[in-house]
NUVEXVEX-714183 format. One record per residue (C-alpha): y, z, x; residue in one letter. Coordinates in pm, whole numbers, plus 50000, padded with zeros to 5 digits. Each point is the difference from the previous one (the first is absolute). Layout:
BEGIN
<pavo><y>Y</y><z>Z</z><x>X</x><rest>A</rest></pavo>
...
This chain:
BEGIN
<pavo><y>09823</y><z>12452</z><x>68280</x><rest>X</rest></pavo>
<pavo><y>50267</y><z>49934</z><x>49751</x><rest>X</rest></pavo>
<pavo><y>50051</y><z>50190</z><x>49703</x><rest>X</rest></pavo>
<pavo><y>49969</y><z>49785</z><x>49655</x><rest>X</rest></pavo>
<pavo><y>50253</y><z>49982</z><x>49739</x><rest>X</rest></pavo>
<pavo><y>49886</y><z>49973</z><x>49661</x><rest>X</rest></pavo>
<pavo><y>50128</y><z>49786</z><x>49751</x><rest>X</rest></pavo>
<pavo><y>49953</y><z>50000</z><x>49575</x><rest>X</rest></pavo>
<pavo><y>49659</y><z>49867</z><x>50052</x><rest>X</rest></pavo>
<pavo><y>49692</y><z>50253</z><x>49977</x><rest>X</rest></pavo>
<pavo><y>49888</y><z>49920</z><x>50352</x><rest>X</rest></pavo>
<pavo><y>49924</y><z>50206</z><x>50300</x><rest>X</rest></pavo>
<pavo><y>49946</y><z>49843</z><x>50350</x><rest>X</rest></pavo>
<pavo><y>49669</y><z>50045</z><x>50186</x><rest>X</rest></pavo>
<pavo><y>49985</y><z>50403</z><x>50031</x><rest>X</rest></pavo>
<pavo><y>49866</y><z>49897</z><x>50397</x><rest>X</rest></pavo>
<pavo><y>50314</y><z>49954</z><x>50027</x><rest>X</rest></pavo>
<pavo><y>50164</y><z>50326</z><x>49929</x><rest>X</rest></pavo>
<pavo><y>50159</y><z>50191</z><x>50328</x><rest>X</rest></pavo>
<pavo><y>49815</y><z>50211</z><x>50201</x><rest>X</rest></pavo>
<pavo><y>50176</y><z>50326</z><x>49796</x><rest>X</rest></pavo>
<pavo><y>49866</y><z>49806</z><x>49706</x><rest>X</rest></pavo>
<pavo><y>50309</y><z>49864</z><x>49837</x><rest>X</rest></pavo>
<pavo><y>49955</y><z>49656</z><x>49866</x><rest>X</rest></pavo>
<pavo><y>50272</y><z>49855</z><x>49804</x><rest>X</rest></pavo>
<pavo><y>50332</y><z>50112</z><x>49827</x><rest>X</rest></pavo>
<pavo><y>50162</y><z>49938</z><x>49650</x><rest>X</rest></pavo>
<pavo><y>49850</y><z>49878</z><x>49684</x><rest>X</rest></pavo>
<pavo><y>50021</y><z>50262</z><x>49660</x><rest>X</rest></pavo>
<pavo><y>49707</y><z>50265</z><x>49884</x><rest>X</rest></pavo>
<pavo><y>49849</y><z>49758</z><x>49684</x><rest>X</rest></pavo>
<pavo><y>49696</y><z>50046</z><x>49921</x><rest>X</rest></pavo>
<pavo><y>49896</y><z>49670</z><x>50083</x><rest>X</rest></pavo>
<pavo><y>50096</y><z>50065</z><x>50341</x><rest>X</rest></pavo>
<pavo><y>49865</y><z>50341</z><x>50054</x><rest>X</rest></pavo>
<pavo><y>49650</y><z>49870</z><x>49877</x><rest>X</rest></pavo>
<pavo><y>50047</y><z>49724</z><x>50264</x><rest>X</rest></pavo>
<pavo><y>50090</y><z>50254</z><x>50255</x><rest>X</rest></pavo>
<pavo><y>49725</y><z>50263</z><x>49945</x><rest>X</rest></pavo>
<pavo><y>49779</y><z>49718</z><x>49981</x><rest>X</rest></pavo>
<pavo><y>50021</y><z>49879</z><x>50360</x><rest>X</rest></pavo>
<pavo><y>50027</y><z>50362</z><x>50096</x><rest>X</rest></pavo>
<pavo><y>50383</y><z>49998</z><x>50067</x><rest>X</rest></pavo>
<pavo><y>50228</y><z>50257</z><x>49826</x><rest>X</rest></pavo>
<pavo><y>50363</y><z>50103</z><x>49965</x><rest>X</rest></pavo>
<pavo><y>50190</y><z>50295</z><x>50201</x><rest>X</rest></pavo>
<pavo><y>50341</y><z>50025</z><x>50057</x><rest>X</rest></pavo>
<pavo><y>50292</y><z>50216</z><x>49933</x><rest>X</rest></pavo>
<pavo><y>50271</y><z>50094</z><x>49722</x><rest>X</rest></pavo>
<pavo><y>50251</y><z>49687</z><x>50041</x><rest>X</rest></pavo>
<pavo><y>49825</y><z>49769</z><x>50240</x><rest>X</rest></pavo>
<pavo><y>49822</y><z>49660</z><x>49880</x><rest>X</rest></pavo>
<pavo><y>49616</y><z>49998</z><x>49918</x><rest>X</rest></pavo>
<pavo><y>49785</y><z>50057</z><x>50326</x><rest>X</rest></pavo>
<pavo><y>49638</y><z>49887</z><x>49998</x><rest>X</rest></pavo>
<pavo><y>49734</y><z>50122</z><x>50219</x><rest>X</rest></pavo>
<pavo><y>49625</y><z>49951</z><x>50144</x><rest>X</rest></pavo>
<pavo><y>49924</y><z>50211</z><x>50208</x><rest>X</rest></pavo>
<pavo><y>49699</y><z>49998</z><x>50265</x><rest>X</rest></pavo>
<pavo><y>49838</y><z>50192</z><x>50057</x><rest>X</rest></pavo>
<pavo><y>49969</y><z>50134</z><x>49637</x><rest>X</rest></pavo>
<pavo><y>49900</y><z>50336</z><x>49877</x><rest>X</rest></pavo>
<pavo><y>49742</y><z>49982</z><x>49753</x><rest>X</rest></pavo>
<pavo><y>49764</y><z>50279</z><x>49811</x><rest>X</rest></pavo>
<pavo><y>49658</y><z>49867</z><x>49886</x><rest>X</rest></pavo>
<pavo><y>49910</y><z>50194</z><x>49679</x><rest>X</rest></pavo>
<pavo><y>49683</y><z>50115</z><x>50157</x><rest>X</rest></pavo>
<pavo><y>50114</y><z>50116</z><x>50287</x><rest>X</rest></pavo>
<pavo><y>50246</y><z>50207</z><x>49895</x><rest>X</rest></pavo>
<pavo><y>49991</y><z>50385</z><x>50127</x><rest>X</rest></pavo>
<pavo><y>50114</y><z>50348</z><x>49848</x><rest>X</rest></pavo>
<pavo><y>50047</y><z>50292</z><x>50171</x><rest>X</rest></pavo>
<pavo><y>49834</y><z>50336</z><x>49924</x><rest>X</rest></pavo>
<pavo><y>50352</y><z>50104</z><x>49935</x><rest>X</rest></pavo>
<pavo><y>50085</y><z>49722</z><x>49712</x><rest>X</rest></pavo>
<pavo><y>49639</y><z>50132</z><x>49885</x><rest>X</rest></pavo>
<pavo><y>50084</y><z>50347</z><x>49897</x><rest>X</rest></pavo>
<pavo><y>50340</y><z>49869</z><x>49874</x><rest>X</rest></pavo>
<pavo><y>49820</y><z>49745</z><x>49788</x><rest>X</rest></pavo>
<pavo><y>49786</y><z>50262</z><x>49876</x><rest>X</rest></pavo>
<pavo><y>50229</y><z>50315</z><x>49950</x><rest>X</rest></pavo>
<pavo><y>50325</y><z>49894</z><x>49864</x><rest>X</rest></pavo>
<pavo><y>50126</y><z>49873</z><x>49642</x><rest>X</rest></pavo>
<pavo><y>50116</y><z>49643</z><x>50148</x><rest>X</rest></pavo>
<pavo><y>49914</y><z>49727</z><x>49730</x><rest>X</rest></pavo>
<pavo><y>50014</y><z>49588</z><x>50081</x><rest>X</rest></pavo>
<pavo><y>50047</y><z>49717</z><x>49761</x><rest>X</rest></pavo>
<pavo><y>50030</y><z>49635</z><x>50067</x><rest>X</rest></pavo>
<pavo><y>50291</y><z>49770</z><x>49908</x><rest>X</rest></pavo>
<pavo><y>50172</y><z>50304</z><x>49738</x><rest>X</rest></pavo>
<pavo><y>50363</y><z>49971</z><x>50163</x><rest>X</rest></pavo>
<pavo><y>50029</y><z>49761</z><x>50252</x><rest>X</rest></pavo>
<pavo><y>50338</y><z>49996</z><x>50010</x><rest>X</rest></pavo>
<pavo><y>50025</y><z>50367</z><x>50038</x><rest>X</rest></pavo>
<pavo><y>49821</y><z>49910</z><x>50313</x><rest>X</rest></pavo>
<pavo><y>50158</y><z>49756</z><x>50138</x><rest>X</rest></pavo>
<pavo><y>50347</y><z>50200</z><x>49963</x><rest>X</rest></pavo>
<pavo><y>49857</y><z>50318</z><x>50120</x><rest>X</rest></pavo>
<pavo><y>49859</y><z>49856</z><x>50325</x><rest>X</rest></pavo>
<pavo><y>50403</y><z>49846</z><x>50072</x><rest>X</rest></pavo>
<pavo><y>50167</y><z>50366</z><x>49865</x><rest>X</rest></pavo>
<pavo><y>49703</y><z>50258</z><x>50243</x><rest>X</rest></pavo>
<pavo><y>50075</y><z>49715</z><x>50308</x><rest>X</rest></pavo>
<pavo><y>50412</y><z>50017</z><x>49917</x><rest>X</rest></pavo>
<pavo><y>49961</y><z>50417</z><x>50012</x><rest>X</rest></pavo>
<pavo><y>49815</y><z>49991</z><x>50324</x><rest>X</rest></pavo>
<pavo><y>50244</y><z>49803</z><x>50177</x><rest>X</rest></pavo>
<pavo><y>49743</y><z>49726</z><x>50059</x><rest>X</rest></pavo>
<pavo><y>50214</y><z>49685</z><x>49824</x><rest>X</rest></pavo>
<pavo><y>49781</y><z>49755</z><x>49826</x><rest>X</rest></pavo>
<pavo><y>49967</y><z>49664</z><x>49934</x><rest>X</rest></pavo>
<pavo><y>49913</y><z>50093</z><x>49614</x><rest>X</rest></pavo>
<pavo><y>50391</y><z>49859</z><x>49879</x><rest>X</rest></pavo>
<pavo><y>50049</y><z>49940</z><x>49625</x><rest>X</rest></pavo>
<pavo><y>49942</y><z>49649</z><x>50038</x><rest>X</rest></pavo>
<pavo><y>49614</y><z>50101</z><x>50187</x><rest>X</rest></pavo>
<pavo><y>49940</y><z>50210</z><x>49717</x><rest>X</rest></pavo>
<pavo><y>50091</y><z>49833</z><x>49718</x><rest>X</rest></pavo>
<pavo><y>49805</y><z>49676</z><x>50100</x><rest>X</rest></pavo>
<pavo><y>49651</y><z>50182</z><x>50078</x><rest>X</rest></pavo>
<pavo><y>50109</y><z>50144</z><x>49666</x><rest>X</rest></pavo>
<pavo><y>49958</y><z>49663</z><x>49856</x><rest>X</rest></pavo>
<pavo><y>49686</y><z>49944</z><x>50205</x><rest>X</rest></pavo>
<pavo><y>49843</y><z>50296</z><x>49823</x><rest>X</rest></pavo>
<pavo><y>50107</y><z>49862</z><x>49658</x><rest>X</rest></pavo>
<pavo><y>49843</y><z>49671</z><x>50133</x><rest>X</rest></pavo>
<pavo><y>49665</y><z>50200</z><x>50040</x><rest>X</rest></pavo>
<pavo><y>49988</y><z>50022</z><x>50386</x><rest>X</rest></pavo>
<pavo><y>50197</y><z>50239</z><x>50123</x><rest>X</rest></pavo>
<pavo><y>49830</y><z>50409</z><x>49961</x><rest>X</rest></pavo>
<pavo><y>50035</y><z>50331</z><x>49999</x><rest>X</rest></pavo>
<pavo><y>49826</y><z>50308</z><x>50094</x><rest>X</rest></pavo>
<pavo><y>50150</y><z>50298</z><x>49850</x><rest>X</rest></pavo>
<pavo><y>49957</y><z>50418</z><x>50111</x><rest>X</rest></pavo>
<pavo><y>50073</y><z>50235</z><x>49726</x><rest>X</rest></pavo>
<pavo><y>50039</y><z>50395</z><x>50021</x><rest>X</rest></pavo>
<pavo><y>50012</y><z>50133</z><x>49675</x><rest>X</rest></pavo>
<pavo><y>50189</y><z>49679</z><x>49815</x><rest>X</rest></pavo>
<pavo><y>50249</y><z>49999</z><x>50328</x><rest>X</rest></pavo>
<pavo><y>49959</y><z>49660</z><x>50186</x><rest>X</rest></pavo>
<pavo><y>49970</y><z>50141</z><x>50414</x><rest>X</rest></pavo>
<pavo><y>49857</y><z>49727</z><x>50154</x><rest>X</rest></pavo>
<pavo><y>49857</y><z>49612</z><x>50000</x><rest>X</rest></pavo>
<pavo><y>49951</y><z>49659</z><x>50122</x><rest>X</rest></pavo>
<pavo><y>50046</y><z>49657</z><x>49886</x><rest>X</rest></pavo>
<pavo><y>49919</y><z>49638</z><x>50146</x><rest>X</rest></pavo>
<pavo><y>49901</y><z>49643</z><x>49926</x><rest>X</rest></pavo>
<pavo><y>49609</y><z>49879</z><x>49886</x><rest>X</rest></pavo>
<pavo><y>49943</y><z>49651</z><x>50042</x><rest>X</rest></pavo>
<pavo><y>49621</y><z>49930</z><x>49943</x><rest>X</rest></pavo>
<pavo><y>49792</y><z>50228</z><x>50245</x><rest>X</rest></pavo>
<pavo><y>50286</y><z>50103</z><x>50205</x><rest>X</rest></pavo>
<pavo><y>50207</y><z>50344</z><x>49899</x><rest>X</rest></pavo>
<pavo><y>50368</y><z>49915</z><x>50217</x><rest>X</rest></pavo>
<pavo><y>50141</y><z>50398</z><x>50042</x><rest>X</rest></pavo>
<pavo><y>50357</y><z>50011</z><x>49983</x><rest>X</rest></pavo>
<pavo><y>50121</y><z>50382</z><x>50033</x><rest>X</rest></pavo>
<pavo><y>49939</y><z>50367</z><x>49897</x><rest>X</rest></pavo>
<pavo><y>50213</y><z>50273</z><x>49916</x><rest>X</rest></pavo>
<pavo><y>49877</y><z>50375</z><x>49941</x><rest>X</rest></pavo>
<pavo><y>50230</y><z>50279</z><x>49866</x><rest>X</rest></pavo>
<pavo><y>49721</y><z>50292</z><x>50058</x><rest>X</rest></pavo>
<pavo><y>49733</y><z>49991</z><x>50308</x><rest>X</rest></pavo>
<pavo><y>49736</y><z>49792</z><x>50016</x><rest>X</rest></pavo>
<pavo><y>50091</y><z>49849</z><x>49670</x><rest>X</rest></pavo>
<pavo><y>50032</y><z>49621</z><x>50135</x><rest>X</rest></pavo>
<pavo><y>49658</y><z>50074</z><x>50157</x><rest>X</rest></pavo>
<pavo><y>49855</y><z>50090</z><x>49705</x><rest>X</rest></pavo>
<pavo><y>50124</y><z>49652</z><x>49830</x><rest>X</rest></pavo>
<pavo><y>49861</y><z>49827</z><x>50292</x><rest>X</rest></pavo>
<pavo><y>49665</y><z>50158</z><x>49953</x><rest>X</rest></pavo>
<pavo><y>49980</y><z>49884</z><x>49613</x><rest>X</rest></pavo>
<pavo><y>50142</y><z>49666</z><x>50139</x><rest>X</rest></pavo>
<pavo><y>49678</y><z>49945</z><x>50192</x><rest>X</rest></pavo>
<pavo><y>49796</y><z>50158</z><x>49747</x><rest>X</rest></pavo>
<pavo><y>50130</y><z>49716</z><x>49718</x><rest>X</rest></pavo>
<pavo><y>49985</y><z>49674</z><x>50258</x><rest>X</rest></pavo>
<pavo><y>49628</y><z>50112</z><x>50061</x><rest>X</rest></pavo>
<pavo><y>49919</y><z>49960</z><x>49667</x><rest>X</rest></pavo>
<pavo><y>50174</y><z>49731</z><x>49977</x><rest>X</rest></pavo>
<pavo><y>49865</y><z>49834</z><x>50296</x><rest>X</rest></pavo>
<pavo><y>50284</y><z>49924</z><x>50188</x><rest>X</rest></pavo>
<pavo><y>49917</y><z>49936</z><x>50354</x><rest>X</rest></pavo>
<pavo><y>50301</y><z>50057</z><x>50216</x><rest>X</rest></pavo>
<pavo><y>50334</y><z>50258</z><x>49938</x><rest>X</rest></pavo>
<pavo><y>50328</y><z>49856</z><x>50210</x><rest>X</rest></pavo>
<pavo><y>50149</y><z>50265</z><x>50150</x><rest>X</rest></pavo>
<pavo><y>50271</y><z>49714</z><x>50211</x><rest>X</rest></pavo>
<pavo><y>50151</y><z>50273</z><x>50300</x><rest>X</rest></pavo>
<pavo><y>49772</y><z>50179</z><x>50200</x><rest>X</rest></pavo>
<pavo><y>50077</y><z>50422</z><x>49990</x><rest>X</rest></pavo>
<pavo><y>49811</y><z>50292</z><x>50114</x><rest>X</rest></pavo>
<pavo><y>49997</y><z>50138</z><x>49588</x><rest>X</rest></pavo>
<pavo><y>49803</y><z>49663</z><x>49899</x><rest>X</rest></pavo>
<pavo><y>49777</y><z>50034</z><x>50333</x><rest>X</rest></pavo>
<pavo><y>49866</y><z>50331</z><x>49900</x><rest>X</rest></pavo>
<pavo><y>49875</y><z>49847</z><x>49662</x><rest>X</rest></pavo>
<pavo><y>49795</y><z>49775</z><x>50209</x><rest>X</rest></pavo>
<pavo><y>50265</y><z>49683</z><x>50005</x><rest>X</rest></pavo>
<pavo><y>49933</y><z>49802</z><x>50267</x><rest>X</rest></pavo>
<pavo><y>50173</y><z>49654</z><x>50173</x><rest>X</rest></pavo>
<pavo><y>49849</y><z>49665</z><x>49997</x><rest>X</rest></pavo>
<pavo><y>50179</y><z>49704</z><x>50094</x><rest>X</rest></pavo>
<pavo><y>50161</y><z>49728</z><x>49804</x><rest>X</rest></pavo>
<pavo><y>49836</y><z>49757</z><x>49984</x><rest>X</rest></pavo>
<pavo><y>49678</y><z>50213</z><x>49910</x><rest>X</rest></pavo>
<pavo><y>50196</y><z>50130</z><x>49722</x><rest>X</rest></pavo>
<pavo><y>50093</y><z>49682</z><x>49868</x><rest>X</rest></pavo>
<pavo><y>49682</y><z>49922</z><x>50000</x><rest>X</rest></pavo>
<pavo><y>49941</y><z>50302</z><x>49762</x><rest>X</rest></pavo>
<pavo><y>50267</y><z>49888</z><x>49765</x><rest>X</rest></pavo>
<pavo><y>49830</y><z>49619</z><x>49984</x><rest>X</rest></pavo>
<pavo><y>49657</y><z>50177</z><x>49938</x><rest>X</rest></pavo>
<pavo><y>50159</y><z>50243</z><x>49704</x><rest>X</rest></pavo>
<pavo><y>50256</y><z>49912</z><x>49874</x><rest>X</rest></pavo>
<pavo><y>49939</y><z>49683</z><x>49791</x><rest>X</rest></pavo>
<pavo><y>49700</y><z>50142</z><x>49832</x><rest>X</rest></pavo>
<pavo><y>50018</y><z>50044</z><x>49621</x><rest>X</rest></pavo>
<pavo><y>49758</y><z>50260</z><x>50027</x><rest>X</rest></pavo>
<pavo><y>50230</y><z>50290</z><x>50031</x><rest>X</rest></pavo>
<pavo><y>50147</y><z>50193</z><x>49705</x><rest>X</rest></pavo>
<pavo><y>50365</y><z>50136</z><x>50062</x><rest>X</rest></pavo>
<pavo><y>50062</y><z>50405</z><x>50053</x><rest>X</rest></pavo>
């Protein structure tokens, strides 16, 4: 299958069509407009420091259903015994820039360039983009953020600075989409972490069936 070029317009060919690595078209810019369009078919950007936009579907695709999620005895007794404090949406861009800095000190690289940051940046000034923070006595150690389009939480990346903190902000992740009634958390790459949590794979077109059901509903408040 070829590989799509994108032009100024806001359109994204027929995710079926993506690769069988899950890369579906190249090019375009991070608007908001677009990225809306993008998370909206299920497609999202990855790519590295210098290189044009890369958009991907992949399938199968990892996804965490609020009710199903798991924690281990373990994250228990750390839930219970340690001074860890969460708050929703209080520095998102302290977020966003910790999970590049903790990847860029392991050694890992990351897709998280200025350009990535700064536009989900915007998207969280546009009211969709959010954050999950983990505090230890006013010191930010760990978090989350991703994209909420109607019933369907899009996770993006973590970062921790202390163990287990990124668990913990997963943990009052699913706590707040329960009560919020959001049905489905996008978790995009498959990994052994987001297995453990109870993550599990179903294929595309099942999960674009998910984001048809959810995410045009009005009937969902944002994080």
């Amino acid at each position: 299958m070829a590989i799509f070029q994108l032009n100024d317009t806001c359109i994204f060919p027929n995710p079926e069509l993506a690769e069988k690595n899950g890369l579906l078209a190249i090019g375009g810019d991070l608007s908001v407009k677009r990225l809306l369009s993008a998370y909206s078919q299920g497609i999202f950007p990855w790519y590295s420091e210098g290189d044009p936009p890369l958009w991907w579907s992949t399938n199968p695709r990892l996804v965490l259903f609020p009710d199903e999620f798991h924690v281990s005895r373990r994250l228990l007794r750390t839930l219970r015994n340690t001074d860890f404090q969460t708050s929703i949406n209080r520095d998102f861009a302290a977020v966003i820039h910790s999970c590049a800095d903790v990847r860029m000190k392991n050694h890992e690289g990351t897709w998280l360039s200025s350009a990535m940051q700064e536009a989900y940046i915007e998207l969280h000034h546009a009211g969709y983009a959010h954050s999950v923070e983990c505090w230890l006595h006013d010191e930010l150690v760990g978090g989350l953020y991703g994209v909420q389009l109607g019933g369907i939480f899009f996770g993006e990346s973590m970062f921790t600075r202390r163990s287990d903190a990124s668990k913990v902000a997963l943990v009052t992740l699913v706590s707040h989409v329960q009560k919020q009634n959001i049905q489905v958390i996008d978790c995009q790459m498959t990994t052994e972490h987001l297995l453990s949590f109870g993550a599990r794979e179903i294929s595309g077109p099942t999960f674009r069936h998910l984001l048809d059901k959810h995410i045009q509903q009005s009937d969902y408040e944002q994080l």
